[in-house]
C-alpha positions, 0 to 999 in steps of 0.5 A: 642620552643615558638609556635606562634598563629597569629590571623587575625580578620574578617572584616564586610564589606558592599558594598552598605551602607544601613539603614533598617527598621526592620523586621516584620517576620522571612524569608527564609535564605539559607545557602551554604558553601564549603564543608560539611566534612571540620571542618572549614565549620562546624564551619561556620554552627555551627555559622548560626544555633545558630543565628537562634535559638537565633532570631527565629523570624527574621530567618528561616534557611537551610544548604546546601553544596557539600562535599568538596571544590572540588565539585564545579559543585556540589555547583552550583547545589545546589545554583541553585535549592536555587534559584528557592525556592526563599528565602529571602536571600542567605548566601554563601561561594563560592566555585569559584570566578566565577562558582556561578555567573551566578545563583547568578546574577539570584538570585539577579534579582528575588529580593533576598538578596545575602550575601557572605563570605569568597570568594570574587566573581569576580563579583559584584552580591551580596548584602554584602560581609564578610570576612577576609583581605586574603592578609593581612593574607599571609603577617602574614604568611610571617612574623611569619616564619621570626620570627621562622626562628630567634628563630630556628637560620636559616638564610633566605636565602634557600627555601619555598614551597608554598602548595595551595589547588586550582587554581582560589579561589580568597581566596587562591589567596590572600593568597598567594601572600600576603605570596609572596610580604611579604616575598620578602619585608622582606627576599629577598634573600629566593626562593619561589618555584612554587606552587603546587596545589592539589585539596584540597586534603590530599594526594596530599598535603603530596605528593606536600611536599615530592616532594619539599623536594626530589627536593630541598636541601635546603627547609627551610619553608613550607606555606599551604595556608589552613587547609588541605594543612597545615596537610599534610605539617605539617605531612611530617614534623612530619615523617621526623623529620623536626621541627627544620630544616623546618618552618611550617606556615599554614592557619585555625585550624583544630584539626590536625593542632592545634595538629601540632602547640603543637609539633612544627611541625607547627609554627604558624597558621592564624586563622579566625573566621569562627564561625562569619562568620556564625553567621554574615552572618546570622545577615546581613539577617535581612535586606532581607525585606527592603534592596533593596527597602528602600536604604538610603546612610550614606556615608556622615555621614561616610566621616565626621567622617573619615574627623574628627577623622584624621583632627581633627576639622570639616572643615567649608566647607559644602563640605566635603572632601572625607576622605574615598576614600582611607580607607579599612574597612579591619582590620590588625595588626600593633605591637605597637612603645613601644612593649613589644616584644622589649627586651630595653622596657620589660627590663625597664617596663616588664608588658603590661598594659590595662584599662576600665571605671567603671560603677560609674562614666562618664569621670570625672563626679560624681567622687564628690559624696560622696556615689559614692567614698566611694563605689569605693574611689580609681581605682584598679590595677589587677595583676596577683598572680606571678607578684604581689609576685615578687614585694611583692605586695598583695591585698590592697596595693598601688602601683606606675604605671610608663610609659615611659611617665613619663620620658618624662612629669615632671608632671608625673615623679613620676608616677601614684598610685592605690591599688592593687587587686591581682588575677588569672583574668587577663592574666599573664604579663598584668595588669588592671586599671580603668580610675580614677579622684581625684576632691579632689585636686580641692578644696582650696589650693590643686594643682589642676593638681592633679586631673588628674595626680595623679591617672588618666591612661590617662596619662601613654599613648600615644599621638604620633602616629600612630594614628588610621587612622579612628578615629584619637586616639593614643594608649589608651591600651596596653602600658608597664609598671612599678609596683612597691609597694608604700604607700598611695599618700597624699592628696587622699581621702579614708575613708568615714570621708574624703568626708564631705566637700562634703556632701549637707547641710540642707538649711533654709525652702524657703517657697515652697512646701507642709507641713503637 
């Protein structure tokens, strides 16, 4: 059984839009997490501590935090004692969506900085917020135990249990009914069952799913909305030899979670990032000097790239049009239109492939000098060892890239070319190439569109959409393609020989200048 790993990426996302001036001398930055016997939280620690001592001279860190996630009154204690040291800055993940706000509100009125993460406050009393997009992550979970139900041959239309640490965390909350109207949406004939929440607690959770399990006949998934409920599903699964009857999804990585995915008794995790989390957090402290007093807005300059990148040019009006007003920063997963999860596509072009810039050249420019070219003459295509000798490819042959572009686009059909550098460097399944231009095909009585369609990537991508709803850009990377072996295209230039008619000329003495 394939064991699926969903990551959902942490979103940077700043309330109030500043620019800062820079700090002059560490300041006093409070650290407050959830729970300090949880591995997820020790992770987050883990990450503001290196951030600390890799800028020790914009930081100076403390650690706090209750036990576990439980212990909310706990955490409002010590938040409040924090507040009356008065550092520069507090970094917290709050246990509640409410309890904290009332020392947080303090904390705010004696002028420190507030960072939270993780947890989204019912109150707008911080400064910054960071975190991931919960309820997009619930509808990942959702979709991964379709997916799973699929690859198992169950057919959608029994039972999930759904498995949440605590009542009231706007975290879980989000999670949850993210799983909720996902799974509404894309198996409408499954019930999800009733919550069951257990204080966080391992036993509760192993107790919540054997109860489930003894109440309904045909429970056919289990959703835990965190690392400690998705243990004590994934156990009960595990001591009743459930795996190829229950799907086990899951939030977090805990190690017994990790565990649970390698044997199959969880099917899929959604992972954060806690170690960003923490160092982030931290680097948003850098602010705490500057950030109340000097508030200098950039949301115009925000709106007008927005405006540009999914409109294209920029609107004669001095009045622009406010094309953020229905942007989230929040980031999510969209699978590309030509996936290589889809059978038609991998059948016909079974490598997914990816590309960069090379450090010789801008764009297209400098690609006429001929030091330059005879340092990197012509782009490189990465394979990995077990791809290449499927094709009988080895390090230095050319190669023929093709895309569904080129079925598409005459000028291409014949594909695109490069030389192969075989190597265990890239991921099996993928491959690599630079972006590459041939100003070679410019000079005279050459077919100057070869410039750029003879070994140029560009080509082999996308311009139909979806476009990016930020900047406007179409899909410039992971697109399947074709690899087969080929020979030299005619007309590239390779050897050092091939590039004089570009060497410079000893021109005649103007008469300028010094001479001996």
């Amino acid at each position: 059984m394939k064991k699926l790993v969903s990551l959902l990426l942490v979103a940077m996302m700043l309330i109030v839009p500043t620019m800062i001036h820079a700090v002059e001398a560490p300041v006093d930055v409070a650290v407050i997490i959830k729970a300090t016997t949880s591995d997820f939280w020790q992770y987050v620690l883990v990450g503001a501590e290196n951030y600390g001592k890799e800028f020790p001279d914009r930081v100076n860190i403390t650690t706090y935090g209750p036990p576990t996630e439980a212990d909310i009154d706990q955490q409002v204690s010590i938040l409040e004692d924090v507040v009356s040291t008065n550092p520069k800055a507090i970094v917290i993940s709050s246990a509640s969506s409410d309890a904290t706000i009332p020392a947080l509100r303090e904390a705010q009125e004696k002028g420190i900085v507030v960072i939270t993460i993780d947890n989204r406050l019912n109150e707008d009393v911080y400064d910054a917020f960071l975190a991931t997009n919960n309820y997009v992550g619930g509808g990942l979970a959702a979709q991964q135990m379709l997916d799973s139900w699929k690859e198992l041959g169950i057919e959608p239309k029994g039972q999930v249990g759904i498995v949440n640490a605590m009542a009231g965390v706007q975290v879980l909350t989000d999670r949850e009914q993210g799983f909720r109207d996902k799974m509404a949406e894309i198996a409408p004939e499954v019930e999800l069952l009733q919550t069951r929440f257990t204080d966080n607690d391992m036993v509760k959770s192993i107790t919540a799913a054997e109860d489930l399990i003894s109440a309904n006949e045909n429970i056919i998934g289990f959703f835990g909305c965190n690392n400690v409920t998705g243990s004590g599903v994934a156990r009960v699964i595990s001591e009743r030899e459930l795996k190829d009857k229950i799907v086990g999804i899951a939030f977090d990585s805990d190690p017994e979670e990790i565990n649970a995915v390698q044997n199959g008794d969880l099917k899929a995790l959604i992972l954060q990032d806690p170690y960003g989390m923490g160092y982030k957090g931290k680097d948003y402290t850098t602010w705490a000097r500057d950030i109340k007093d000097n508030p200098r807005k950039d949301q115009t300059y925000c709106d007008r790239i927005l405006y540009i990148g999914r409109h294209g040019n920029d609107p004669e009006v001095k009045e622009m049009p406010p094309a953020s007003a229905d942007y989230s920063p929040v980031p999510f997963y969209r699978e590309p239109l030509e996936s290589p999860l889809d059978p038609e596509v991998k059948a016909k072009y079974p490598l997914v492939a990816s590309n960069g810039r090379l450090p010789y050249y801008h764009h297209s420019t400098l690609r006429n000098i001929p030091y330059l070219r005879e340092t990197y003459p012509v782009p490189e295509l990465w394979i990995d060892p077990d791809a290449a000798a499927e094709r009988g490819i080895v390090t230095g042959d050319w190669v023929n890239i093709k895309s569904r572009r080129c079925e598409e686009q005459e000028i291409i059909a014949d594909g695109i070319y490069a030389k192969a550098f075989v190597t265990k460097g890239i991921i099996p399944g993928e491959v690599y190439m630079e972006r590459f231009w041939n100003p070679e095909f410019l000079e005279e009585g050459q077919d100057a569109r070869k410039s750029w369609t003879m070994c140029n990537w560009n080509v082999l991508s996308r311009r139909e959409g979806p476009h990016n709803p930020v900047m406007g850009t179409y899909t410039l990377r992971g697109v399947p393609v074709q690899v087969t072996k080929s020979t030299k295209p005619a007309g590239v230039w390779c050897e050092p020989e091939d590039f004089k008619p570009w060497m410079p000329e000893y021109s005649e003495n103007t008469g300028g200048g010094y001479y001996a």
